[in-house]
Backbone bond lengths (Angstrom), bond angles and torsions (degrees), N, CA, C in turn:
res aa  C-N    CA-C-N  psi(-1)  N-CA   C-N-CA  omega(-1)  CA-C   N-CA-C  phi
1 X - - - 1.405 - - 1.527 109.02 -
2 X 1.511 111.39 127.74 1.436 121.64 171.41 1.491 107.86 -66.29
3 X 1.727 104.29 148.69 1.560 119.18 -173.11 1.476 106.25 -93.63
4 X 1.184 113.54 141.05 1.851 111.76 -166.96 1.740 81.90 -88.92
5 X 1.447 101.23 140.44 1.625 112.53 164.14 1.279 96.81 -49.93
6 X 1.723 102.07 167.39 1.410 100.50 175.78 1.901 89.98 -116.40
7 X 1.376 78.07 157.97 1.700 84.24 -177.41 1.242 118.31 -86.77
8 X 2.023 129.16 146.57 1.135 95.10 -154.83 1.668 87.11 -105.84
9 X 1.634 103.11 178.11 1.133 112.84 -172.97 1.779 118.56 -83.16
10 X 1.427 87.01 155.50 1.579 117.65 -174.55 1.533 101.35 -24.51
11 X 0.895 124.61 151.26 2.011 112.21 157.09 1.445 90.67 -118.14
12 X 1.661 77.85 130.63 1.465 113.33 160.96 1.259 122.01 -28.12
13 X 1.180 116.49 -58.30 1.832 117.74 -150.51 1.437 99.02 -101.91
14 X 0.884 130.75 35.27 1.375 120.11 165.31 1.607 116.29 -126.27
15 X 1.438 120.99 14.06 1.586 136.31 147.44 0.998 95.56 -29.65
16 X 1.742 123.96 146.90 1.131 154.98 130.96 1.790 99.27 69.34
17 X 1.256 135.30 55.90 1.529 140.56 -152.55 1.692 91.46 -123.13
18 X 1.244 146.46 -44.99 1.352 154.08 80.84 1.791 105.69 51.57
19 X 1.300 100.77 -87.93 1.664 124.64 -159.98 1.735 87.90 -75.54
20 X 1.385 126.56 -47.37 1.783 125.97 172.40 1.290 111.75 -53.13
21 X 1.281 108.79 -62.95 1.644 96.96 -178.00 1.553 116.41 -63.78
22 X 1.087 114.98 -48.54 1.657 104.76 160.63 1.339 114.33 -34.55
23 X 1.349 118.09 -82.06 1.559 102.57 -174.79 1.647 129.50 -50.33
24 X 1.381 114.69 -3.00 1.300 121.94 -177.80 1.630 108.97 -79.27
25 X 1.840 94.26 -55.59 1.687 109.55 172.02 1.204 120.96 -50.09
26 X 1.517 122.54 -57.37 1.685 123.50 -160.34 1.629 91.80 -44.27
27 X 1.495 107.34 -92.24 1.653 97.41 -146.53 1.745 115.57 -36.86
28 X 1.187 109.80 -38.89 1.574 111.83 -179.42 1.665 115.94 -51.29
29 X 1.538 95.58 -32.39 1.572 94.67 168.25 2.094 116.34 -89.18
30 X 1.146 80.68 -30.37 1.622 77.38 179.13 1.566 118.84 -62.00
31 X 1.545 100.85 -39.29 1.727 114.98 174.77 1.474 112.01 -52.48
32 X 1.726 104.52 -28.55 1.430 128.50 -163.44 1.949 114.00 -85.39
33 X 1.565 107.02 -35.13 1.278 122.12 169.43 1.503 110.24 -73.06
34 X 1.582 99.98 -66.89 2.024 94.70 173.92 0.855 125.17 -41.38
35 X 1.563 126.47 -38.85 1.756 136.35 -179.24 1.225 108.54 -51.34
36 X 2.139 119.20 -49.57 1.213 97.88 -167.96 1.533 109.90 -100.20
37 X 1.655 127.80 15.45 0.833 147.84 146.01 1.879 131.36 -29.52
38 X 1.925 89.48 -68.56 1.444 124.12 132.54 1.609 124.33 2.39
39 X 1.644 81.99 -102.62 1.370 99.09 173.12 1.345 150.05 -32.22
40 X 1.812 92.03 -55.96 1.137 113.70 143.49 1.779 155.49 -31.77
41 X 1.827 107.58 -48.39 1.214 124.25 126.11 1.566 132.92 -51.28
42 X 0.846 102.40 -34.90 1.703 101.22 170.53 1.098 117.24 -55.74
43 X 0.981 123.76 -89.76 1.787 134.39 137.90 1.288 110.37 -5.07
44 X 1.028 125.02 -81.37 1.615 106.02 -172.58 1.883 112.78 -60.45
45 X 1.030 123.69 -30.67 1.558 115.12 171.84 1.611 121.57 -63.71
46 X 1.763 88.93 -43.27 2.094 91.72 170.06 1.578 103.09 -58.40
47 X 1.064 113.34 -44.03 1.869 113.60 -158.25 1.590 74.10 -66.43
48 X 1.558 151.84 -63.78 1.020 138.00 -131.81 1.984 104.39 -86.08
49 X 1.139 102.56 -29.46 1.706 112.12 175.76 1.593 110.06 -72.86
50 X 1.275 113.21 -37.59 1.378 109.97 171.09 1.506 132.01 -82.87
51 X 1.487 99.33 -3.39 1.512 99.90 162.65 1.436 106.34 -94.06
52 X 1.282 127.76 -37.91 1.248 107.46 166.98 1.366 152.58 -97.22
53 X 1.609 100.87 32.71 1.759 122.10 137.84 1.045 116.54 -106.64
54 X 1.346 125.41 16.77 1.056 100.76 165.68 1.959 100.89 -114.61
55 X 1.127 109.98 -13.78 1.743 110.16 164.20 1.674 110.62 -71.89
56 X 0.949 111.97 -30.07 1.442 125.08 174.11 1.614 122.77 -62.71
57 X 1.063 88.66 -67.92 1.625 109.81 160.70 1.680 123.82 -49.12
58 X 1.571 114.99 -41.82 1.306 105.97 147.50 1.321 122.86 -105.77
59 X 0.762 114.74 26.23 1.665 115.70 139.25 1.199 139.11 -56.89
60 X 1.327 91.83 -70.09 1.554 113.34 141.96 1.539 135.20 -13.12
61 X 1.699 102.35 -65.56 1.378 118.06 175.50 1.459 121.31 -59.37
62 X 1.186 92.65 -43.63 1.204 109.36 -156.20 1.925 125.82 -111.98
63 X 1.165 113.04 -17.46 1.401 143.49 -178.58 1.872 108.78 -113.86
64 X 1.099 124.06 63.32 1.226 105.50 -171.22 1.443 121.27 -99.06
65 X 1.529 101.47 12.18 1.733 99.30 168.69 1.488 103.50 -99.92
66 X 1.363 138.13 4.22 0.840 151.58 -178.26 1.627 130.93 -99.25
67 X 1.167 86.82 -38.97 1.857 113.93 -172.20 1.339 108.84 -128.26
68 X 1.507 121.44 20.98 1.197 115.19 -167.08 2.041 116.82 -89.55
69 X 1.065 99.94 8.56 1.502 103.93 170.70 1.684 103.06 -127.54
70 X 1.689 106.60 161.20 1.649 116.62 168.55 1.389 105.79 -50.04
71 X 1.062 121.96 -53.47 1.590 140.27 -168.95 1.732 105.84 -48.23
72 X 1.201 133.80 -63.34 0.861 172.29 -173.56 1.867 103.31 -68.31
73 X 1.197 114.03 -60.45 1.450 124.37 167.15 1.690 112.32 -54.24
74 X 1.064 115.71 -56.98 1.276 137.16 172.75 1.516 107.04 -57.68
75 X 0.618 133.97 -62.44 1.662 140.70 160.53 1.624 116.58 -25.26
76 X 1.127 103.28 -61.23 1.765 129.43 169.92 1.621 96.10 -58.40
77 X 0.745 128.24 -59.90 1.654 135.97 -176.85 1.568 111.44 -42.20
78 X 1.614 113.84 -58.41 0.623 131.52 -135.23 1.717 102.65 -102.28
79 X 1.832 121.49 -17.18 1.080 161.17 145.88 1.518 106.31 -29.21
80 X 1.374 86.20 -67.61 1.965 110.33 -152.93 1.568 108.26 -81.06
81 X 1.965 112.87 -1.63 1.591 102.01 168.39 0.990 110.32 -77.73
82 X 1.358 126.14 139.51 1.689 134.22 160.08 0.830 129.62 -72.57
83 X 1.462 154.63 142.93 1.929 159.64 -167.05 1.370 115.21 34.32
84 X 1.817 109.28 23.32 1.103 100.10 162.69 1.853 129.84 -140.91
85 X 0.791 133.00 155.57 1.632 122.04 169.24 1.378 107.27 -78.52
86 X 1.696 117.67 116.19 1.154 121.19 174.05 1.322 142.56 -133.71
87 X 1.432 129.94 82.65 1.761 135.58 -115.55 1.656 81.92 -68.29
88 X 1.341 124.64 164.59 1.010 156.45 170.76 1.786 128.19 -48.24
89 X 1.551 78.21 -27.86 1.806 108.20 -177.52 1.122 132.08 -77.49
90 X 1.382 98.44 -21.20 1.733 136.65 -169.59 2.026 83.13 -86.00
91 X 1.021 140.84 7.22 1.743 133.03 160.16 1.253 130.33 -136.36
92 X 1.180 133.57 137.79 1.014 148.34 -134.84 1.667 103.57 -134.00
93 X 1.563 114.47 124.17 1.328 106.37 176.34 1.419 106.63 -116.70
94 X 1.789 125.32 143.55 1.187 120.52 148.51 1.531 129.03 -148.13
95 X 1.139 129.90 -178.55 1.508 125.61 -163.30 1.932 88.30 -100.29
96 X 1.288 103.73 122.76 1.631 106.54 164.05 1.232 99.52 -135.68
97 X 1.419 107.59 172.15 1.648 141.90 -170.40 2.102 94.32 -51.96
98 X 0.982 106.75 -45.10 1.414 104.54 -173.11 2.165 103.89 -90.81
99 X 0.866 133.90 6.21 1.501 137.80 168.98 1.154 98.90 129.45
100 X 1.422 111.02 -134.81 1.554 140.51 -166.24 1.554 107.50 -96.73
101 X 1.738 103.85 104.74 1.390 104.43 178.04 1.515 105.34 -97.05
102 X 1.193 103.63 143.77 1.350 118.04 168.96 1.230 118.31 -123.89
103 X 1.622 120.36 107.37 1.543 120.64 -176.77 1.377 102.55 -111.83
104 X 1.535 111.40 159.77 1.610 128.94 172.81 1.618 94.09 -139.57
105 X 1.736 81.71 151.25 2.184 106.37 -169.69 1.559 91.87 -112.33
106 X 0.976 170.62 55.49 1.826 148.52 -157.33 1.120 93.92 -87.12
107 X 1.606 128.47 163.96 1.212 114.18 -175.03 1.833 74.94 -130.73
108 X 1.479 103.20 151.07 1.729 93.96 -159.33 1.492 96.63 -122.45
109 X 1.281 145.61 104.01 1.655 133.54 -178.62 1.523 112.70 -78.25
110 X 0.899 131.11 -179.14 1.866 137.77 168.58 1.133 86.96 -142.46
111 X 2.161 87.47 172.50 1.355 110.20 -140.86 1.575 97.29 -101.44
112 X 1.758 84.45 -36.11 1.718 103.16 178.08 1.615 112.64 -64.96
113 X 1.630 101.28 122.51 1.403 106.90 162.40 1.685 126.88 -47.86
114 X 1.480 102.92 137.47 1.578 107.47 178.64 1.495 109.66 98.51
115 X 1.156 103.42 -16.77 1.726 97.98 160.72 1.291 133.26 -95.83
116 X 0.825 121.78 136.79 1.550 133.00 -160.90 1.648 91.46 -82.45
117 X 1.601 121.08 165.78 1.555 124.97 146.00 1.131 114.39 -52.49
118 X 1.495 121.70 155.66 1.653 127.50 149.81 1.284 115.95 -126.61
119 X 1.037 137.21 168.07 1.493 140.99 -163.61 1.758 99.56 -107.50
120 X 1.377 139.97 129.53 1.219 143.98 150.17 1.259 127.10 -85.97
121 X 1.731 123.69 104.01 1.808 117.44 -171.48 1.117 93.97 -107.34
122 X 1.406 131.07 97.77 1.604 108.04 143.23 1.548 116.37 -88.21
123 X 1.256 108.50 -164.30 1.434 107.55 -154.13 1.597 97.97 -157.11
124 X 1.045 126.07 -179.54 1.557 136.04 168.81 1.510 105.07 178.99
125 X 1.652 109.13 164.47 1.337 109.12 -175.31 1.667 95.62 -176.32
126 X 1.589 85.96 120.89 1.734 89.94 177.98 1.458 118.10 -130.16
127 X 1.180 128.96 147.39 1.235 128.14 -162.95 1.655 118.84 -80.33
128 X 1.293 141.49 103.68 1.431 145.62 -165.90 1.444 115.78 -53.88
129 X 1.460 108.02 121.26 1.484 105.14 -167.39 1.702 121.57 -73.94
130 X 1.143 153.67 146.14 1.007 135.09 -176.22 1.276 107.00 -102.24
């Protein structure tokens, strides 16, 4: 009768190799989920600031018993952002070469560590109807 090999033994050092790389991955992915998390908000607040200078802005143009003061313009502006709370203060009205500009400053933070704030300006400008 043939002898069964013997099997060789376990190696040591490769315990818990599994549970290391996990802990190596998560945060790199978590940094990696918030980021596009992030982004995501970013984007949706610009898309939401730039619709409302630019509803504002023709408002302005075009609505002038309505929109006919800063106060009032700013208000409309400030209405027309989407998914966000956005004080009134955050827009800026003035008379330029092309009509009624309406600018906004937001200052925008993230969630993800290591990023600094950035500032979001959009702008709009519509020409006043006569």
């Amino acid at each position: 009768m043939a002898k069964r090999p013997r099997s060789r033994p376990r190696a040591q050092g490769k315990r818990g190799t599994a549970t290391l790389e996990y802990a190596l991955i998560l945060p790199v992915l978590l940094l990696f989920l918030l980021g596009i998390m992030d982004m995501g908000r970013l984007m949706w607040i610009y898309a939401g600031l730039n619709r409302g200078v630019e509803a504002a802005s023709r408002c302005a143009a075009v609505n002038t018993s309505a929109c006919g003061t800063t106060a009032s313009i700013q208000a409309v502006a400030a209405a027309e952002v989407w998914g966000a709370s956005v004080s009134s203060s955050v827009f800026s009205v003035s008379t330029a070469s092309c009509g009624v500009q309406v600018s906004a400053s937001y200052t925008f933070g993230f969630f993800t560590p290591g990023l600094s704030p950035i500032t979001l300006a959009p702008s709009a400008c519509f020409t006043k109807m006569q």
